[in-house]
Jmol script that loads the backbone (N, CA, C; Angstrom):
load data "model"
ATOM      1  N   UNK A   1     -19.490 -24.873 -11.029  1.00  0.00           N
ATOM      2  CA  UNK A   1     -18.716 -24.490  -9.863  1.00  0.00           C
ATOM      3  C   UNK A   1     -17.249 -24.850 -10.042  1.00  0.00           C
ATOM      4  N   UNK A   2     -16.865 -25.926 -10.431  1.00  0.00           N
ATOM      5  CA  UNK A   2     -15.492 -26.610 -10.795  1.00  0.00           C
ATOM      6  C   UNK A   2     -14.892 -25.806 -11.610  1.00  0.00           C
ATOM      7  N   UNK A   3     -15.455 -25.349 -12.853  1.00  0.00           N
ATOM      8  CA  UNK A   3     -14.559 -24.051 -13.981  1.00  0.00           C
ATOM      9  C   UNK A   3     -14.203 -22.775 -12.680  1.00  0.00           C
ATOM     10  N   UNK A   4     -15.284 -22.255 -12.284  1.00  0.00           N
ATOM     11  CA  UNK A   4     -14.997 -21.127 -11.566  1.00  0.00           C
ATOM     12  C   UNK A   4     -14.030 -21.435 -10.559  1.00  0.00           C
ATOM     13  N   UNK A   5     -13.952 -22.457  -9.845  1.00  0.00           N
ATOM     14  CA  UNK A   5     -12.845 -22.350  -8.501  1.00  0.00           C
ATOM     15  C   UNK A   5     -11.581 -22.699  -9.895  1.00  0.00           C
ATOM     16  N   UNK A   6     -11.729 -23.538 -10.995  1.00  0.00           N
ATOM     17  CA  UNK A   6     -10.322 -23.451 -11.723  1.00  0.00           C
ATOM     18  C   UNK A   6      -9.923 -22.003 -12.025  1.00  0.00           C
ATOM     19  N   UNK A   7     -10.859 -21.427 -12.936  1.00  0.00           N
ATOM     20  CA  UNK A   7     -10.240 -19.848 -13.074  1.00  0.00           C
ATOM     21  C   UNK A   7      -9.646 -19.074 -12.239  1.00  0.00           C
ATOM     22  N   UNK A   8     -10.553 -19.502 -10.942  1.00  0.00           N
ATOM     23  CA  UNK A   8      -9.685 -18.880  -9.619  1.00  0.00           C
ATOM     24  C   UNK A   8      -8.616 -19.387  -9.130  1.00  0.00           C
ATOM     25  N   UNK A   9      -8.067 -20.507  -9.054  1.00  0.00           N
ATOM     26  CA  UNK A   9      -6.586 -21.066  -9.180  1.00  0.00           C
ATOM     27  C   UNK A   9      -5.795 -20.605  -9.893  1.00  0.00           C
ATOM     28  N   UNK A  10      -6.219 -20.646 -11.788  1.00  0.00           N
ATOM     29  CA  UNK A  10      -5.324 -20.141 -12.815  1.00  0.00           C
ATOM     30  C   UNK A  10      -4.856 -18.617 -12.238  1.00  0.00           C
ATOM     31  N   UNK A  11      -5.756 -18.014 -11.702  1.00  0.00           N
ATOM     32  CA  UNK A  11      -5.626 -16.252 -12.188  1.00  0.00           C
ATOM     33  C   UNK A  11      -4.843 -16.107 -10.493  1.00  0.00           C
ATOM     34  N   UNK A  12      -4.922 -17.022  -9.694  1.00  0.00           N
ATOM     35  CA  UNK A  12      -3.631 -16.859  -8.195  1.00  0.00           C
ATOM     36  C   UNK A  12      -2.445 -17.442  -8.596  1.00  0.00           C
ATOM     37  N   UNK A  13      -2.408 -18.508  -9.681  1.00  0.00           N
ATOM     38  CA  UNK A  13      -1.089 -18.760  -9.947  1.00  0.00           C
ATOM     39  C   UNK A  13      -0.069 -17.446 -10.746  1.00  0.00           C
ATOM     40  N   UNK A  14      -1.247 -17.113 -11.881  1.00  0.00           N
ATOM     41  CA  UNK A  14      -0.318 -15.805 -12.478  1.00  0.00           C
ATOM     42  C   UNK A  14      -0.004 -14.570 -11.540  1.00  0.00           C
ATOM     43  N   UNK A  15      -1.035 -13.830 -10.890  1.00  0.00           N
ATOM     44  CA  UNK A  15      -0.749 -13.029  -9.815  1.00  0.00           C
ATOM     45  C   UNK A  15       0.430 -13.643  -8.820  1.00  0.00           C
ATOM     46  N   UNK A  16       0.572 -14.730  -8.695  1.00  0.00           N
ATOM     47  CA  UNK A  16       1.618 -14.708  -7.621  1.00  0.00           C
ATOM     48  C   UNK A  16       3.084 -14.686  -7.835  1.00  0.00           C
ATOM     49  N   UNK A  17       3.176 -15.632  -9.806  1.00  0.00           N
ATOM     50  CA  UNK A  17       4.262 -15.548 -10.393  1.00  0.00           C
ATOM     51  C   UNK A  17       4.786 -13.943 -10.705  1.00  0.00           C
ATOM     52  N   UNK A  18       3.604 -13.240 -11.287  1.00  0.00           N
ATOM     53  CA  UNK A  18       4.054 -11.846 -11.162  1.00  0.00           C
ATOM     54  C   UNK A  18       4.379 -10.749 -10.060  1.00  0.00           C
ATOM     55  N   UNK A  19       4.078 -11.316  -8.923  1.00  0.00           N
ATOM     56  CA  UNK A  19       4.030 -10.735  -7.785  1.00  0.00           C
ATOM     57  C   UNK A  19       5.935 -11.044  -7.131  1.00  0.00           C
ATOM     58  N   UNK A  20       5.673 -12.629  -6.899  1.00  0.00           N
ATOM     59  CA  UNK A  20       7.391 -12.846  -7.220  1.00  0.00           C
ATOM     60  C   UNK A  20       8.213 -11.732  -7.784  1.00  0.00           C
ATOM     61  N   UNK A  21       8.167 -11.764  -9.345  1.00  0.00           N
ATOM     62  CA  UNK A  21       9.039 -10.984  -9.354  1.00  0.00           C
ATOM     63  C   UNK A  21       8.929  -9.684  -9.518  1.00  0.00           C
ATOM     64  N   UNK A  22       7.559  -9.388  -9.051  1.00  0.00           N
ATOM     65  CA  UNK A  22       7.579  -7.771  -8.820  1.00  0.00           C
ATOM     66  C   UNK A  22       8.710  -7.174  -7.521  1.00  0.00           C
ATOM     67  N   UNK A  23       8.515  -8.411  -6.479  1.00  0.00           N
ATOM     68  CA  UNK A  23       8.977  -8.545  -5.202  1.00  0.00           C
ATOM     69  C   UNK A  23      10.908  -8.383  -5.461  1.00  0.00           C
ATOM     70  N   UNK A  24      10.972  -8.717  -6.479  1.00  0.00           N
ATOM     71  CA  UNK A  24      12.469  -8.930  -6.760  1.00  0.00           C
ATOM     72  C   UNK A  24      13.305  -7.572  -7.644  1.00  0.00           C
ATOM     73  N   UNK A  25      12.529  -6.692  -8.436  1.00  0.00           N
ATOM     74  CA  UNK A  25      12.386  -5.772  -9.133  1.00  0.00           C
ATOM     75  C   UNK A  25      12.445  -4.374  -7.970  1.00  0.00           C
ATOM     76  N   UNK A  26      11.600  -4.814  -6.422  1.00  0.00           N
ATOM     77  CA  UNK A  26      11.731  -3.680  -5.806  1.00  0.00           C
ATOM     78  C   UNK A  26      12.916  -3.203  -5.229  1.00  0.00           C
ATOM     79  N   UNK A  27      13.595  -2.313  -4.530  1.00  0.00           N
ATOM     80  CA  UNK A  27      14.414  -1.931  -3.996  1.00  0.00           C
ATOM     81  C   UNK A  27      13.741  -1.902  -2.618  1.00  0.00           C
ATOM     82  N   UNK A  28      14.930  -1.735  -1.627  1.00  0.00           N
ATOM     83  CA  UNK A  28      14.663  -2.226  -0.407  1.00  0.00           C
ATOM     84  C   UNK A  28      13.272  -0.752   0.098  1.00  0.00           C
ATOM     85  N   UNK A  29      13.405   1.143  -0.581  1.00  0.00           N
ATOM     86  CA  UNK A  29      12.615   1.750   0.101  1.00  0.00           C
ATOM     87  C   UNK A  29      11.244   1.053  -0.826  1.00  0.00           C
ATOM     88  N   UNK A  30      10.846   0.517  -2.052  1.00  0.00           N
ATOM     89  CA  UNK A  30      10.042   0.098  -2.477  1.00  0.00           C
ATOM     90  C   UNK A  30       8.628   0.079  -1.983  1.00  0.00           C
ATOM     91  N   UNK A  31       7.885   0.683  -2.714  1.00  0.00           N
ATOM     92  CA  UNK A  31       6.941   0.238  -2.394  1.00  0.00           C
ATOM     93  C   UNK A  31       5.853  -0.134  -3.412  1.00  0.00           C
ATOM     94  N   UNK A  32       4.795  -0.693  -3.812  1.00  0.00           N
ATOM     95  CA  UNK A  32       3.644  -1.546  -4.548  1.00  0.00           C
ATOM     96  C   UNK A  32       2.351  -1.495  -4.274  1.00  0.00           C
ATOM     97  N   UNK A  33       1.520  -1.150  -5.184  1.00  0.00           N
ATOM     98  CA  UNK A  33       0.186  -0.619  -4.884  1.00  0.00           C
ATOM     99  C   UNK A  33      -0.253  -1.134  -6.045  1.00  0.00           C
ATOM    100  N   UNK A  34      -1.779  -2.363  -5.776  1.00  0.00           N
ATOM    101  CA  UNK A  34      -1.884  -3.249  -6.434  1.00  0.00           C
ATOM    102  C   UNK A  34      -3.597  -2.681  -6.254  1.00  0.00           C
ATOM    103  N   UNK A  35      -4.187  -2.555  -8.095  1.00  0.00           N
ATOM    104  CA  UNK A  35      -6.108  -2.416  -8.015  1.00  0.00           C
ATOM    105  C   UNK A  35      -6.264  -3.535  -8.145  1.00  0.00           C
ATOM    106  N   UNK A  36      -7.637  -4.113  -7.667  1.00  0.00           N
ATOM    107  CA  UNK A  36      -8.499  -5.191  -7.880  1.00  0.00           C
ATOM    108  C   UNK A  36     -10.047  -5.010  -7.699  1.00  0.00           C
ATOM    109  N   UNK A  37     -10.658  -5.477  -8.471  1.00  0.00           N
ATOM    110  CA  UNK A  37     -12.075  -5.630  -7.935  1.00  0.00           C
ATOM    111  C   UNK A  37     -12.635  -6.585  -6.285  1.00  0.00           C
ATOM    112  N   UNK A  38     -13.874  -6.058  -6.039  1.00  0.00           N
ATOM    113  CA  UNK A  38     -14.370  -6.877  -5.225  1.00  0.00           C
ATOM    114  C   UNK A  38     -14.427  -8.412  -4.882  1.00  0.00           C
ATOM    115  N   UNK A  39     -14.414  -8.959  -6.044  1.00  0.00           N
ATOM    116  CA  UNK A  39     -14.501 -10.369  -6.589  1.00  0.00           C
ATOM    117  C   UNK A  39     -13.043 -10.842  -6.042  1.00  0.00           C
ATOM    118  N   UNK A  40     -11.963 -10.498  -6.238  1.00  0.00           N
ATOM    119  CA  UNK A  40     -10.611 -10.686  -5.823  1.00  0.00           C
ATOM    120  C   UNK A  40     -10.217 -10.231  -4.647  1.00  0.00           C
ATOM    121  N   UNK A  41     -10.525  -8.992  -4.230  1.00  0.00           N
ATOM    122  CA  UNK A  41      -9.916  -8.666  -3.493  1.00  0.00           C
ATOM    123  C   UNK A  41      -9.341  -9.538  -2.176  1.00  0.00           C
ATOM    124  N   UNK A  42      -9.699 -10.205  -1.436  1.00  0.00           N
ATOM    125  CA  UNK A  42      -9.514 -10.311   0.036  1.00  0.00           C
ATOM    126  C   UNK A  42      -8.797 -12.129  -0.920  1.00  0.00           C
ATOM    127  N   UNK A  43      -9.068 -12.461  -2.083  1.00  0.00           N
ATOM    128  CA  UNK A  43      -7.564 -13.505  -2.149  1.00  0.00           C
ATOM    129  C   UNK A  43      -6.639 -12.899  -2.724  1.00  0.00           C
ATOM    130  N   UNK A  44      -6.168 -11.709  -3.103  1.00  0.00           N
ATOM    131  CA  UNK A  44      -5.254 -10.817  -3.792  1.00  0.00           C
ATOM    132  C   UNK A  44      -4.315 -10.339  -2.583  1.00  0.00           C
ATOM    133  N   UNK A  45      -4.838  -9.945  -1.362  1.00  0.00           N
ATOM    134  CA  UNK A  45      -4.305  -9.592  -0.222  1.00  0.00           C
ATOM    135  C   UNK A  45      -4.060 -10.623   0.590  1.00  0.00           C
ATOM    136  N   UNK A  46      -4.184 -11.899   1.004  1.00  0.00           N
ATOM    137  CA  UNK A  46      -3.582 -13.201   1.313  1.00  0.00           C
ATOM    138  C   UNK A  46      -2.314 -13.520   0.670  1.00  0.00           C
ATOM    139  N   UNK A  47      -2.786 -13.240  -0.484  1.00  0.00           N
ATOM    140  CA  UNK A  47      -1.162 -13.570  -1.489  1.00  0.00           C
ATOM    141  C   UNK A  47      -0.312 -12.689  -1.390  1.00  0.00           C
ATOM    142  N   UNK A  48      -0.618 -11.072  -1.369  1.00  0.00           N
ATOM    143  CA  UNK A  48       0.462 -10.682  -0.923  1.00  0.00           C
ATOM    144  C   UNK A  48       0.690 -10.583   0.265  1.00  0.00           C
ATOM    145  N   UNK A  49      -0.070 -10.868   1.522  1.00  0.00           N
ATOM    146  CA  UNK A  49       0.881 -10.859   2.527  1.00  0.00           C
ATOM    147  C   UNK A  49       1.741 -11.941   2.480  1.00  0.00           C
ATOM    148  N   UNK A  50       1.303 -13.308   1.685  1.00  0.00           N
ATOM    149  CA  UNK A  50       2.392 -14.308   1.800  1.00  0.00           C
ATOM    150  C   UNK A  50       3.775 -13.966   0.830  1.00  0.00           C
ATOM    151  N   UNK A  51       3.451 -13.151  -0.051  1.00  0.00           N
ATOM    152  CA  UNK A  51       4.828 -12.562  -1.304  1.00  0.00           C
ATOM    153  C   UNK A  51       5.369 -11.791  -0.382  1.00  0.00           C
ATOM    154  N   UNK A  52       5.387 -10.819   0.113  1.00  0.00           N
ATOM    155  CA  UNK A  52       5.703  -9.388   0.394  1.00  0.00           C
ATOM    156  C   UNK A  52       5.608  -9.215   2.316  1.00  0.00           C
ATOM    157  N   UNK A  53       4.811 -10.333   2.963  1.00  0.00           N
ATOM    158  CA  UNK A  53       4.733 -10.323   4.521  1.00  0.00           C
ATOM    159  C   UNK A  53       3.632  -9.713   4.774  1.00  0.00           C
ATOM    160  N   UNK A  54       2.966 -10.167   6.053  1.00  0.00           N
ATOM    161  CA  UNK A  54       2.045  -9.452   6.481  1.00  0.00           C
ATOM    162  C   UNK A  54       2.475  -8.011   7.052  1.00  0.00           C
ATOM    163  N   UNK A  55       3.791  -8.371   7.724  1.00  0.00           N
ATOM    164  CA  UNK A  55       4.218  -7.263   8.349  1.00  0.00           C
ATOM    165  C   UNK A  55       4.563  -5.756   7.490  1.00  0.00           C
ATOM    166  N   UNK A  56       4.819  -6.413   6.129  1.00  0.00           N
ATOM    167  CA  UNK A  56       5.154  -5.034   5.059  1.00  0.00           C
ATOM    168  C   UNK A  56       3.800  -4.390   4.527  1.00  0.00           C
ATOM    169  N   UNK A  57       2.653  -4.597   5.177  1.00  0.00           N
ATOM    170  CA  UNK A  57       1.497  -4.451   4.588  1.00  0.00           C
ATOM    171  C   UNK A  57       1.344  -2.800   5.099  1.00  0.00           C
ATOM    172  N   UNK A  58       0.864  -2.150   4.319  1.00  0.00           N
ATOM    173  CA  UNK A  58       0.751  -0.831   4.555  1.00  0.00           C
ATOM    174  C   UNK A  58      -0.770  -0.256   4.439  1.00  0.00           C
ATOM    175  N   UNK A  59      -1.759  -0.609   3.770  1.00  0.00           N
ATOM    176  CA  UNK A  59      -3.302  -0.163   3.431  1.00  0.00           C
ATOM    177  C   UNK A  59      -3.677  -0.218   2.403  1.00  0.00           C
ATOM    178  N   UNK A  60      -5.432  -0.742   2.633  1.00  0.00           N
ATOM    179  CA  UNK A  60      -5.640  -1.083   1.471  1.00  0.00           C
ATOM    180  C   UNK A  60      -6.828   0.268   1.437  1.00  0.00           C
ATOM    181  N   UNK A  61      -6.945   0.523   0.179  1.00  0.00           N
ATOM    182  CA  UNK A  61      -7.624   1.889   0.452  1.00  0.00           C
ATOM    183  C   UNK A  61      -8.456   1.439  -0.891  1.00  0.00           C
ATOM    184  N   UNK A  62      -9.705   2.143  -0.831  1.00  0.00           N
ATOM    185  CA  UNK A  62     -10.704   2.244  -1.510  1.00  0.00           C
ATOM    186  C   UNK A  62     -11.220   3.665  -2.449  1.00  0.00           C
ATOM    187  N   UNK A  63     -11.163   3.415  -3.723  1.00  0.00           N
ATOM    188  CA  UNK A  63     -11.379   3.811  -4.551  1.00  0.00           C
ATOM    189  C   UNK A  63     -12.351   3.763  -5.069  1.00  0.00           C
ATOM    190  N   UNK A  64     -13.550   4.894  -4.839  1.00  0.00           N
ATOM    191  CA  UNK A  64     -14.783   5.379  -5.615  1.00  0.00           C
ATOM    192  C   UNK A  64     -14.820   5.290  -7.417  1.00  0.00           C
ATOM    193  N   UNK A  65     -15.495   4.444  -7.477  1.00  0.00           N
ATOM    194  CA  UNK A  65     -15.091   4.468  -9.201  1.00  0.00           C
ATOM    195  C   UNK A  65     -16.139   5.182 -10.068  1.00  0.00           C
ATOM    196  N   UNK A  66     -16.047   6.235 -10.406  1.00  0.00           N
ATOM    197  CA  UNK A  66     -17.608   6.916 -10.978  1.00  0.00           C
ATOM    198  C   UNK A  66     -17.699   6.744 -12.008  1.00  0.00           C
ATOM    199  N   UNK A  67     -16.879   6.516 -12.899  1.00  0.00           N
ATOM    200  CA  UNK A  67     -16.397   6.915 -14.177  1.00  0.00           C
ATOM    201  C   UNK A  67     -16.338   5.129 -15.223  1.00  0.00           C
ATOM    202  N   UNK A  68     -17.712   4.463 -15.272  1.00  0.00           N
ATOM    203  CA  UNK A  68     -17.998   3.968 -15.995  1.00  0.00           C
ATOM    204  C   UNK A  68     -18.991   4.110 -16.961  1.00  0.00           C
ATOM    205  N   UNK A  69     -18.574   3.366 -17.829  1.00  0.00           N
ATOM    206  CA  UNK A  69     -19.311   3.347 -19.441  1.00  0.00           C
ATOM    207  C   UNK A  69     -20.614   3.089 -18.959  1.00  0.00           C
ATOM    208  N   UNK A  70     -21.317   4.425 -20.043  1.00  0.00           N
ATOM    209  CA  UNK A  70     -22.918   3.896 -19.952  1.00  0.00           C
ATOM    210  C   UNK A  70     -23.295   2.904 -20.228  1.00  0.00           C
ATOM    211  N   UNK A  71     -22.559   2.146 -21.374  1.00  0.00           N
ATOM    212  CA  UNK A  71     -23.163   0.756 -22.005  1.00  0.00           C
ATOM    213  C   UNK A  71     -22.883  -0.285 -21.170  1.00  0.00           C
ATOM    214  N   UNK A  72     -22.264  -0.201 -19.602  1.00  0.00           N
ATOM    215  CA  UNK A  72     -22.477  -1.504 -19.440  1.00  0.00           C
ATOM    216  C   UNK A  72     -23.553  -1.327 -18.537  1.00  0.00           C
ATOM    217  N   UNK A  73     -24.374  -2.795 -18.126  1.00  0.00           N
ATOM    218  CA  UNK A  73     -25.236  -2.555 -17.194  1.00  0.00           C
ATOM    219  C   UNK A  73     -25.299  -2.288 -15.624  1.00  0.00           C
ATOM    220  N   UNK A  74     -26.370  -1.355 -15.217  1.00  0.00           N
ATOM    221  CA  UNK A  74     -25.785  -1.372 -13.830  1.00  0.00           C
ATOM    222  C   UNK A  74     -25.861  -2.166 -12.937  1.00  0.00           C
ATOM    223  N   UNK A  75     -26.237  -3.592 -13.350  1.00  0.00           N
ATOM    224  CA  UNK A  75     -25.929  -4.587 -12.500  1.00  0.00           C
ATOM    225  C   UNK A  75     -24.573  -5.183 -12.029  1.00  0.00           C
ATOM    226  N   UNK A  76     -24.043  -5.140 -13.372  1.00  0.00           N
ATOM    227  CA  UNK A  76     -22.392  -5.213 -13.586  1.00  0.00           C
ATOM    228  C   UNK A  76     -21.256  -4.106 -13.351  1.00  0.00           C
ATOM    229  N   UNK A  77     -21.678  -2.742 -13.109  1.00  0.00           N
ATOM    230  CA  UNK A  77     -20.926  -1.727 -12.444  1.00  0.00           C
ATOM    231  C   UNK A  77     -20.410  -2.114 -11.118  1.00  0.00           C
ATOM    232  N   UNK A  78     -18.881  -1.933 -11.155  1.00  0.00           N
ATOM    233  CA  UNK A  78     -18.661  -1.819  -9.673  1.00  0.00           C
ATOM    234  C   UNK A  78     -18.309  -0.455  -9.561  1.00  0.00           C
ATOM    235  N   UNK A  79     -19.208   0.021  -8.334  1.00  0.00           N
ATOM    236  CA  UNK A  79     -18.303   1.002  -8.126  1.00  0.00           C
ATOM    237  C   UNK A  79     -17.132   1.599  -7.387  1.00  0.00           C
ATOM    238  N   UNK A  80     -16.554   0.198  -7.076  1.00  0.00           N
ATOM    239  CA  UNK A  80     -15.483   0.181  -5.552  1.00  0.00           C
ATOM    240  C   UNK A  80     -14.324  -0.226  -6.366  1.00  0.00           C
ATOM    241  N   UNK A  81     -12.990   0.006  -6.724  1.00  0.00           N
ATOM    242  CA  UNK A  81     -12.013  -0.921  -6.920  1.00  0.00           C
ATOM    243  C   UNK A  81     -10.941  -0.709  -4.965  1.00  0.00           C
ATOM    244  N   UNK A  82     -10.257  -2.034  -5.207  1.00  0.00           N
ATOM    245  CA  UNK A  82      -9.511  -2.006  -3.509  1.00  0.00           C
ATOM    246  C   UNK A  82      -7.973  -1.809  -4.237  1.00  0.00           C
ATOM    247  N   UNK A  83      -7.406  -0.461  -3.669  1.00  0.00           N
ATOM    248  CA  UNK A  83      -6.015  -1.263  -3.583  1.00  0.00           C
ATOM    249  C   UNK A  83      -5.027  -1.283  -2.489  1.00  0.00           C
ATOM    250  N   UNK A  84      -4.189  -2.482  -2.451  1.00  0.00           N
ATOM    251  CA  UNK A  84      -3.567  -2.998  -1.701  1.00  0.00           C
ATOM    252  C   UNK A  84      -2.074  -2.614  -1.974  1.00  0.00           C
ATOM    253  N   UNK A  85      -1.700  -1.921  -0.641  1.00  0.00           N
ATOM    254  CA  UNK A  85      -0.177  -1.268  -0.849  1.00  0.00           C
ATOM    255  C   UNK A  85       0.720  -1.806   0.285  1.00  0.00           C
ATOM    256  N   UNK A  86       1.791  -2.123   0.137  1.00  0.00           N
ATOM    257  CA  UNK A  86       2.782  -2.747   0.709  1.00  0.00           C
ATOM    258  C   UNK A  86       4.173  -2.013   0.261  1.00  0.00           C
ATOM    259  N   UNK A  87       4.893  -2.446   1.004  1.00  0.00           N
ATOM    260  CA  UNK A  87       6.584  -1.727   1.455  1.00  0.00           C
ATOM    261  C   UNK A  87       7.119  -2.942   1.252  1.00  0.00           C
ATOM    262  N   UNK A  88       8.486  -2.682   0.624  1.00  0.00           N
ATOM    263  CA  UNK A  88       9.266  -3.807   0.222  1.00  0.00           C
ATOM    264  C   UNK A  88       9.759  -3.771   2.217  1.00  0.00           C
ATOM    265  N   UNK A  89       9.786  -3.144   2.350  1.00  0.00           N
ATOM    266  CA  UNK A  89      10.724  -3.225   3.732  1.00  0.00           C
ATOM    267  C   UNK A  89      10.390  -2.368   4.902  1.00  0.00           C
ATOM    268  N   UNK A  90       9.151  -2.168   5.486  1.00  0.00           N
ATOM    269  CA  UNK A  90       8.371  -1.585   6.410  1.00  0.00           C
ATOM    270  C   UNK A  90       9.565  -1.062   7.747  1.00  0.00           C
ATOM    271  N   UNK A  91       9.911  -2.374   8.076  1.00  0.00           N
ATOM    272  CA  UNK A  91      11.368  -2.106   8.876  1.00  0.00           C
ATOM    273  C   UNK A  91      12.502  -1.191   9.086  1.00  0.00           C
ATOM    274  N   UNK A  92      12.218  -1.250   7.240  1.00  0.00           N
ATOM    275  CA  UNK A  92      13.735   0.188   7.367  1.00  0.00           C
ATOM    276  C   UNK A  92      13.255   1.329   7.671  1.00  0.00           C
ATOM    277  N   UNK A  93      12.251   1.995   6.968  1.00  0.00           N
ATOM    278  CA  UNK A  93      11.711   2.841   7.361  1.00  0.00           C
ATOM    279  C   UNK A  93      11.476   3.342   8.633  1.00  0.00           C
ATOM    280  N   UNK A  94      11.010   2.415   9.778  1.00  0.00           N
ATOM    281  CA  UNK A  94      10.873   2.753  10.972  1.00  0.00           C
ATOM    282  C   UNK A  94      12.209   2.765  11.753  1.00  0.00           C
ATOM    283  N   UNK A  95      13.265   2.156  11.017  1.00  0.00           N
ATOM    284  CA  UNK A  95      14.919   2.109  11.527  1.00  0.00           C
ATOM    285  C   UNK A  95      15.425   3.934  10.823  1.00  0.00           C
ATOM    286  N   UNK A  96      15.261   3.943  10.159  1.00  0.00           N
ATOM    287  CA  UNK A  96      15.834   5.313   9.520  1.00  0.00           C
ATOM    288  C   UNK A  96      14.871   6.718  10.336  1.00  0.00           C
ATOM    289  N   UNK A  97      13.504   6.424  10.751  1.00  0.00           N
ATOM    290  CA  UNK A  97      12.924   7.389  11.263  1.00  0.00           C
ATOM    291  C   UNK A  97      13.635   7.619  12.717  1.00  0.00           C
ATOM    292  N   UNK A  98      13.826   6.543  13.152  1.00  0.00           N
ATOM    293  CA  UNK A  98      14.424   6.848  14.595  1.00  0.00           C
ATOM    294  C   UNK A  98      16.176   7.321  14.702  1.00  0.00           C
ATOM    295  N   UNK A  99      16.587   6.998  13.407  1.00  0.00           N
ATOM    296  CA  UNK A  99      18.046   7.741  13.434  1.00  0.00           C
ATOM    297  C   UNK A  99      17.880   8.880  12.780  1.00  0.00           C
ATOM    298  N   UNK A 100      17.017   9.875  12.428  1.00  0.00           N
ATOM    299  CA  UNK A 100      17.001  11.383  12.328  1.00  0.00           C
ATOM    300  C   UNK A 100      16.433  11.879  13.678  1.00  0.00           C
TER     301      UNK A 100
END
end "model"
wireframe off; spacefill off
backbone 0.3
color backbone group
């Protein structure tokens, strides 16, 4: 149990360092659309609402995955990946819609 909650620490520290400066790379209309498996998902979306705001959160949408290898087993198939999309700046957008 102790390795697994470590791996899961290691692999939120890199996601978040990269998330940083994905966050810094965007421009203000920006936006970021992030896959993950099941296994991650719902701590992948904590982190970015804390990178990016809850408020810039835009949908996380689900992706039918059909298109795996016969050789792996179908115990180990997922067939769902989640991804999680966010707006560098949700705000402007709704500021610029109301001045046209």
């Amino acid at each position: 149990m102790y390795n697994s909650n470590f791996k899961l620490s290691a692999w939120l520290t890199f996601m978040k360092n990269r998330l940083e400066i994905c966050k810094k790379l965007l421009t203000e209309q920006g936006v970021i659309v992030i896959s993950t498996g099941e296994d991650g998902q719902a701590y992948l979306k904590l982190l970015m609402d804390e990178v990016f705001g809850h408020n810039n959160f835009v949908e996380t949408f689900l992706w039918r995955n059909t298109d795996n290898a016969d050789s792996i087993s179908k115990k180990s198939r997922s067939g769902v990946e989640y991804l999680h999309s966010y707006e560098m700046n949700k705000d402007l957008r709704v500021k610029s819609k109301m001045l046209v």
